[in-house]
C-alpha positions in Angstrom: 5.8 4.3 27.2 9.0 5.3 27.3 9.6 6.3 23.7 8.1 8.4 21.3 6.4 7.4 17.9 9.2 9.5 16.1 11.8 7.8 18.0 10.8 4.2 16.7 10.4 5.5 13.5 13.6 6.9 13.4 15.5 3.7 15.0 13.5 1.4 12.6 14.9 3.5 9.2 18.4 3.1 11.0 18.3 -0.5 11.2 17.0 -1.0 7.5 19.5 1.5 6.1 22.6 0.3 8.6 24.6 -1.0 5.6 23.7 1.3 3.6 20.5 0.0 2.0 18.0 1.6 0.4 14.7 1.8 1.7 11.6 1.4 -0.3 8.9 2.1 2.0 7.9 5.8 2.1 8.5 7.5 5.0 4.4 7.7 5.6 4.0 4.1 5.2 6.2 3.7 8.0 4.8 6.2 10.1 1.4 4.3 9.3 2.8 0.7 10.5 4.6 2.5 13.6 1.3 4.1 14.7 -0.9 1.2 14.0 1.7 -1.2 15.7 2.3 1.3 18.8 -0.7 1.1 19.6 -1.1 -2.7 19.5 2.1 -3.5 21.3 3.3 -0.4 23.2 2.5 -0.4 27.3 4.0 1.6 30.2 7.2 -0.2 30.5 7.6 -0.9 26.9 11.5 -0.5 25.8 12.2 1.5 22.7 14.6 -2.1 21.8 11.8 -4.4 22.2 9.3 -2.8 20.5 11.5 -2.7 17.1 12.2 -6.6 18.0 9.0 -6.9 17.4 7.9 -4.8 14.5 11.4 -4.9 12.6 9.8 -8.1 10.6 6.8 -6.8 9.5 8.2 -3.3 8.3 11.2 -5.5 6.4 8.3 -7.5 4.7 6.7 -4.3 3.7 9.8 -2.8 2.2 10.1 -6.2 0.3 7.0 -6.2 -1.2 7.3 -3.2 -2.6 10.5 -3.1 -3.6 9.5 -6.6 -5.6 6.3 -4.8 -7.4 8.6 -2.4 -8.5 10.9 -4.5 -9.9 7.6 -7.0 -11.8 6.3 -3.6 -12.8 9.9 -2.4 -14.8 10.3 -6.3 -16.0 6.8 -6.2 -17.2 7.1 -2.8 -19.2 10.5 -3.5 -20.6 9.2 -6.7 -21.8 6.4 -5.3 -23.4 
């Protein structure tokens, strides 16, 4: 392991936000994924680039997701 769980976390949030985005995941949700996925994918040899290859999809679907409940959940409620 040559990286630290902080240190993914911190490169992943970079990469969603590099133009400026807004991110929609809380920062515990992502801490959550990182963990869970560390452990999963993480080895001795294991670059700190590879393993946010890796993850970067699943945390972008996450942050998707949400951000689309939220939007359903205003439409619904202006709607109604």
């Amino acid at each position: 392991m040559k990286f630290t769980k902080d240190e993914a976390y911190k490169e992943l949030v970079a990469k969603m936000t590099a133009k400026g985005e807004k991110l929609n995941l809380s920062q515990r949700s992502i801490n959550e994924q990182v963990e869970h996925l560390y452990s999963l994918l993480v080895g001795e040899e294991t670059e700190l680039a590879d393993f946010i290859e890796k993850v970067l999809p699943f945390v972008k679907t996450s942050d998707a997701n949400v951000r689309n409940d939220v939007s359903q959940g205003i439409k619904d409620y202006r709607t109604k």
